[in-house]
Structures are given as structure tokens and as C-alpha cells.
TORLUMTOR-127588 format. One record per residue (C-alpha): x, y, z. Coordinates in pm, whole numbers, plus 50000, padded with zeros to 5 digits. Layout:
N
XYZ/...
END
This chain:
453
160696587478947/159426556478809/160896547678476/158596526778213/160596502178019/160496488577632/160996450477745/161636441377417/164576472277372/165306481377761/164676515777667/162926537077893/159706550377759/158456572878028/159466584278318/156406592278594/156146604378925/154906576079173/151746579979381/151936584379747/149496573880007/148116606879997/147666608079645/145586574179667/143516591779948/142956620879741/141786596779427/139296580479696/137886615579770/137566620979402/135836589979387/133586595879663/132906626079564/131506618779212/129896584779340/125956600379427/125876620779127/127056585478912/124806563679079/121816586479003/122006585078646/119716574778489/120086535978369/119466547077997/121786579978019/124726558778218/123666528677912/124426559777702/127666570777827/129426538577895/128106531277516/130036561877392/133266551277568/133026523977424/133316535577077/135936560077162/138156529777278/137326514276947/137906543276748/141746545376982/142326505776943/145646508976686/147096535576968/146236515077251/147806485577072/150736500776983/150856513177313/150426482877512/153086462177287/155666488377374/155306488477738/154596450877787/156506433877488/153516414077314/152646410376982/151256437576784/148826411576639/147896399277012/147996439577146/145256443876901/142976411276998/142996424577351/142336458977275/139526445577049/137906429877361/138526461077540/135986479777386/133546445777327/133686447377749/132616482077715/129696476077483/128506445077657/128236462077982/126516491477815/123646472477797/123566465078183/122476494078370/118956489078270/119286449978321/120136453078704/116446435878823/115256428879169/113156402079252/109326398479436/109436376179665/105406363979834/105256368880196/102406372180416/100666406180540/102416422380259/104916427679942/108726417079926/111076432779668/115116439379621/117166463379453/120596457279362/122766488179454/126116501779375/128946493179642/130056533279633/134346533479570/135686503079404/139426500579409/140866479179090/144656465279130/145736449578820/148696429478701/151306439478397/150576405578187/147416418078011/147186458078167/144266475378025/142406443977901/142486430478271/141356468378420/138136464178145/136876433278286/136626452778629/135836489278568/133196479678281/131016463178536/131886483678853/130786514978624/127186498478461/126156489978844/126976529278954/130026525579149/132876549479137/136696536879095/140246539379146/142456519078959/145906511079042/147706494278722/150886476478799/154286498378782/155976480078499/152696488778292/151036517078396/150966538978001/147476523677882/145646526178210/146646561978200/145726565977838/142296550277924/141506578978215/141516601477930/139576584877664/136876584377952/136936617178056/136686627377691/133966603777584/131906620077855/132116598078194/131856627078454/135206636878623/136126621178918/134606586178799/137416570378684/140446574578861/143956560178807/146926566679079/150706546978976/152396539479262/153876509279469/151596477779597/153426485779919/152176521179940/149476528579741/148066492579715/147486488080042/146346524280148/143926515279907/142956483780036/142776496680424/141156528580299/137806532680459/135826544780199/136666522079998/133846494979938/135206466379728/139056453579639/139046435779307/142666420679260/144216399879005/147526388379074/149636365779225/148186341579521/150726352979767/149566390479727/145616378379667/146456362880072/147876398880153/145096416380021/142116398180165/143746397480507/143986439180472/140416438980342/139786424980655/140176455280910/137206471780704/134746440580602/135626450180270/134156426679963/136756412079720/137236395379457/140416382779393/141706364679060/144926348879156/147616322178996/146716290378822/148786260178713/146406246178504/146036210578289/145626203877953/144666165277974/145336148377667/143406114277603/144476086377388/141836086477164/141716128477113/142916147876783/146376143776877/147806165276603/144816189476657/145746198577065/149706190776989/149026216176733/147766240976977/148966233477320/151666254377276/150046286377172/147836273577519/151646280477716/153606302077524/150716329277434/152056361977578/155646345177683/153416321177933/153196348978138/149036343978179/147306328978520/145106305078235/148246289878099/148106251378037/151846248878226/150916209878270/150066189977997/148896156978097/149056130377787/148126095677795/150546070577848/150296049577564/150596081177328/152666101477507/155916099377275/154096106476975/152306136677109/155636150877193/156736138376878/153566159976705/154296188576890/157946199976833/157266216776489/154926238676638/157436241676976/160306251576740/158716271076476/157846294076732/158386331576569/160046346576914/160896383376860/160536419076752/157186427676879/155896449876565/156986424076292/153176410976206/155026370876189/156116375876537/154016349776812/156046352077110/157486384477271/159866389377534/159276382677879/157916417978104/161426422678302/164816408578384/163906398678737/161656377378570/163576363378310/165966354178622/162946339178798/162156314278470/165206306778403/165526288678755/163196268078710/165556249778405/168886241278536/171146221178377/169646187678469/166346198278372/164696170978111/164756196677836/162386177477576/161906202777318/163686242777293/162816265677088/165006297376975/165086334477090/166786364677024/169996377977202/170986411277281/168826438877435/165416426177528/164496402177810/163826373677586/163606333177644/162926302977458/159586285077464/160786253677644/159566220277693/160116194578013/159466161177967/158796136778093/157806154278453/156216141378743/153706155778891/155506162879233/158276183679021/158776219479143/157956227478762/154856212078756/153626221579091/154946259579112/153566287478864/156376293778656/154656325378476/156966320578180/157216300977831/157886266578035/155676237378014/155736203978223/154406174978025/153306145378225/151956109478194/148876095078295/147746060078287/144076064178277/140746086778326/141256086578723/144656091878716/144396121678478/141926132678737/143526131879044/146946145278864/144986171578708/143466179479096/146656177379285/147416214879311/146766239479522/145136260779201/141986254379047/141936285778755/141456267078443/142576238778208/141256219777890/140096183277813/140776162277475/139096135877397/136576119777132/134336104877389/132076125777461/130866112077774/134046112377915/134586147477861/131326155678015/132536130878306/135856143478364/134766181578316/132366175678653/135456159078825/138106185578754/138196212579032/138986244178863/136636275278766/136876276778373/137006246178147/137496239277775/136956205177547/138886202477282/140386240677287/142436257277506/140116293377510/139856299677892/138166335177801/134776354477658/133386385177780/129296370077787/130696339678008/132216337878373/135556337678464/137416333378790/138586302278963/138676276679261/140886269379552/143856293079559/143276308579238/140786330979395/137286345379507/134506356579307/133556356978921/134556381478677/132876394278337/129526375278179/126196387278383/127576371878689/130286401978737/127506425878834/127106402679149/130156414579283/129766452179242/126186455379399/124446447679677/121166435079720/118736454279935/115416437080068/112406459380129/109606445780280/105656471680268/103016457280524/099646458580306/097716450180604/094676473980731/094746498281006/
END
């Protein structure tokens, strides 16, 4: 049995049976199953259906919430943001099914066209840092372009995903369409991935597991799309709104206990006002509200396990260069401070690992090319933020920075119209905006000879 933890309480919430193999093979079948029947809708009538789930996730959002700050810790007020965006994902990709255009293409002796087709099963293998919102950036597309799915949540978080397969089935997506099988990356995950009828692999998740997962894709040709870990930098400039991103870089770390691929885990700052950033940024470092999930003041919640807590905590040892600590509960709960090193190098295990927890490396930089190279010394390349009052400089460094989503002067990484996903190790392939629907269809070329005789 697989027993679903309160992090915030250690109390068990649910107890489940786990998915075998053959449980994932059966949800394939399912999926296959239902996929002609799906894909032949009718672009208007799936427009229609995917519209009405929608609004049944909005009309569930304070029970999702609720839900999804139980089982993963977070703050009511943040369980309701991303449940919020849940169902905008969901209306946005509503309007897609009737959007999916080929293109003419002038060739001689006759007419060229495409059509962009459904893959057929999609499998969907998400992480327990942000559960159902991370499952709606995947299933919303994979569904508008016609494909069936099976989605795998992780174990420590598997209560909304479940919750979600019924909404659907009662909103009216056909049975068999959506799919969800709880089980063990070891088992289920990768039956899933080797699977044969299964088309696509979209993964987000660590880099070590996104490298598993693309190598078992591999024995089938399978397409994936893989968003993996990020250590990304927030690059302060001399001349920026200090108190403006000192204000806000640590809400850009400690959001969701840090435990979020976008976090800005590296703050680069400016020599010359590095002190007085730090300096600016304490208050909003130890004024932190770290604690009981529900309480509408609280804006950090525990972290998802005590493994993890274990993990984060190694990374600050005694001789660490604690700059700034905040404060956290004690007792039942896997809770830790929001913590701040400084100064760190660059070649520090903190600042080149992904910590995945409220622990941020703040580094010096003497000038624009050596807050660029800094800023590209990593093996990740998921996202980051630049601030500055120069405008051309922002523009300049932004081209110069390798990583897949940027922000000036804010540290949003995230909207459901743009695309997300990121460079180097932190993955393959672009996620949500009209550029997801590029990864759950293929494009067919038909060519008709007009020629005589």
C-alpha cells in the first residue's frame, strides 16, 4: 500500500494500492482503445468538451486547492493561484482544436498541403512540486490535438491527479481518454516509457531521470519532451531598483519552499552594491511567514518529505556562510528556514548543484561579461531574470544568457499563452503557449499531381 502523507502534519491521508506494470499496460489499452473515436471528433465538439472541463475544474478550484495544500504542504493562497491556472490551461486550449492549420506549399505538376495529426497514446510523468498544475500544461494540449493519455503523477502526490480523472469523466471527456495509474517510476514509469504503443513521453523532473527516460524512449523512437532541473540566475545590476528585486528575489527562491525547477537559487549582484542589496533584502528574508499551510498569512510551507528535508539540509553545514536565516516551525511537519549564503562563488557545490529547497547562493560579479559568463557556467539553462535600468543592456544580456525563459525586471518564469521549457540540461521541447501543440502532433505532407492524362 502506498500511504499519502500531510507534509505539513506527517499524517497519512490516504492509503492506495500501487500500480503494477500490468496495470500501466492495461491503462495503455484503455488509451488505445478510445484514441480513433477521440481523434475523430469533431474540432468544434472536442473545442466543446475540453471547454466544459474546463469549467467543471473551475467550478472544483476551492476542493482542488484544499486538496493539493494537504498532500503537498503549500499555501492555501498559492494552492488556489495554481488551481486558477488549471482551468485557464483548460480554456486556452479549448480554443485549439479548430486552430491546428496545415500549410500549402507551391510545387510543380501539382498541389502540396499538411495536416498536423495526433501522436495516438501520450504518457505524462509528472513531479510532486506543482502536481495537477504541471499534469494541465501536458494533458490540455495532448487532448486539443486528439491524442489519448496516461498520466502517471508522482507517489508523494498522487490525490489531485486522481481527483482530476473524475472531473473529466464527469464533464463529458469519453472514458478511456484520460487515464491515471499511481505507481513507482521504477515500475510503472518505465513500462510506460518502453511501452510500444505508446507514442510520446512528456517528463518533468529531475535531469538525472529526464537522462533515464530519453535513453528508454530510445528502444521505441519515441518523441519526448522532457522539462528537467534548472539552477537559474537572477542578475542584479548596479544601477537596477535595488529595493524593488531585493524586495522580490526571495519570493523568486523561497515560493513553494524553493522546491520549483524556475527558482532563482543564484543571485548574481553587482559588486559595488552587493552589501547593500543583502542589506535590502533581509526584512523580506526574515519576515518570511513559514508555516501552517491553511492560515491565509502563511508564504512558505513545509518542504514535500523528510528525505528531502535531509537532502537540503546538507547542503548548509556548519561552515556554510549563512548570510541571512529566517525562522520555521518545530515539531511535526518537515519544515526549514528560508536561508541565505553569501557571499558564494560560483564554483560552490551550492551554487552549482540544484538544491530544490528554500536555499539561495548569492554571488558577485564585477561587470556585464562577468555576470554573463557566471550566469552561463552551468550545466542548466531553465530560466532566470535580469535587473537593470538600461534598457539596452537588458536587451543585450537577455540574447547572451543561455537559458529557455527570461524575465527583466521580475522574476515570473510562467504564462499559459507563452512558451516554456529550457536549454542545455534542463530539457527538450516547449511546453504550453501555441508552441505545445508542436509536440503532440505530427505533420503529414500530401502531395496531388494536377497534371493531365
Amino acid at each position: 500500500m502506498l500511504e499519502v502523507l500531510n507534509p505539513a502534519t506527517e499524517e497519512v491521508l490516504k492509503s492506495l494500492e500501487q500500480a503494477t506494470e500490468d496495470d500501466a499496460d492495461a491503462a495503455v489499452a484503455r488509451a488505445k482503445r478510445a484514441f480513433p473515436e477521440w481523434r475523430d471528433v469533431e474540432p468544434a465538439d472536442r473545442s466543446r468538451l475540453l471547454r466544459c472541463l474546463a469549467d467543471a475544474l473551475e467550478s472544483e478550484q476551492e476542493n482542488l486547492a484544499r486538496l493539493e495544500s494537504e498532500n503537498t504542504g503549500k499555501p492555501i493562497g498559492d494552492s488556489r493561484g495554481e488551481m486558477a491556472m488549471v482551468a485557464e490551461t483548460f480554456h486556452y486550449y479549448a480554443g485549439m482544436p479548430e486552430r491546428l492549420l496545415g500549410d500549402t506549399i507551391p510545387v510543380s505538376g501539382g498541389v502540396d498541403f499538411t495536416f498536423r495529426e495526433p501522436l495516438g497514446v501520450v504518457a505524462l510523468i509528472v513531479p510532486w512540486n506543482f502536481p495537477l498544475t504541471i499534469a494541465s500544461w501536458k494533458m490540455a494540449p495532448a487532448l486539443a490535438a486528439g491524442n489519448t493519455l496516461v498520466l502517471k503523477p508522482a507517489e508523494l502526490t498522487p490525490l489531485s491527479a486522481l481527483e482530476f480523472e473524475r472531473i473529466a469523466l464527469e464533464a463529458g471527456i469519453p472514458e478511456g481518454v484520460v487515464n491515471v495509474v499511481v505507481g513507482p517510476r521504477s515500475r510503472v514509469g518505465k513500462r510506460l516509457v518502453e511501452h510500444p504503443d505508446v507514442a510520446k513521453v512528456a517528463f518533468t523532473g529531475s535531469t538525472e531521470v529526464g537522462k533515464d527516460i530519453m535513453a528508454g524512449a530510445a528502444g521505441t523512437i519515441k518523441r519526448v519532451t522532457l522539462e528537467l532541473g534548472g539552477k537559474s540566475a537572477n542578475v542584479v545590476f548596479a544601477d537596477a531598483d535595488l529595493e524593488k528585486a531585493a524586495a522580490s528575489a526571495p519570493v523568486a527562491v523561497f515560493g513553494n519552499a524553493g522546491q520549483d525547477c524556475c527558482a532563482r537559487s543564484r543571485i548574481l549582484v553587482q559588486r559595488g552594491v552587493f552589501d547593500e542589496f543583502l542589506s535590502l533584502m533581509e526584512p523580506a528574508v526574515t519576515g518570511m511567514r513559514v508555516g501552517d499551510p491553511f492560515d491565509e498569512e502563511t508564504e512558505m510551507g513545509p518542504l514535500i518529505s523528510a528525505d528531502h528535508r535531509e537532502k537540503v539540509a546538507a547542503y548548509v553545514l556548519e561552515d556554510a556562510p549563512v548570510a541571512i536565516q529566517g525562522e520555521a516551525p518545530s515539531g511535526a511537519g518537515f519544515w526549514y528556514p528560508p536561508t541565505v549564503l553569501a557571499p558564494v562563488s560560483n564554483e560552490d557545490k551550492a551554487a552549482r548543484e540544484e538544491i530544490f529547497g528554500p536555499v539561495v547562493a548569492v554571488i558577485p560579479f564585477d561587470d556585464e561579461e562577468d555576470a554573463i559568463r557566471q550566469a552561463n557556467d552551468t550545466i542548466y539553462g531553465l530560466s532566470g531574470s535580469i535587473w537593470t535600468e538600461n534598457g539596452a543592456r537588458a536587451l543585450r544580456v537577455a540574447r547572451r544568457i543561455e537559458t529557455g525563459v527570461l524575465s527583466i525586471n521580475s522574476n515570473t518564469s510562467v504564462r499559459v499563452p507563452t512558451p516554456f521549457g529550457g536549454m542545455k540540461q534542463s530539457g527538450v521541447g516547449r511546453e504550453l503557449g501555441p508552441h505545445a501543440l508542436d509536440y503532440y502532433t505530427e505533420i503529414k505532407n500530401v502531395y496531388l499531381s494536377t497534371e493531365e492524362g
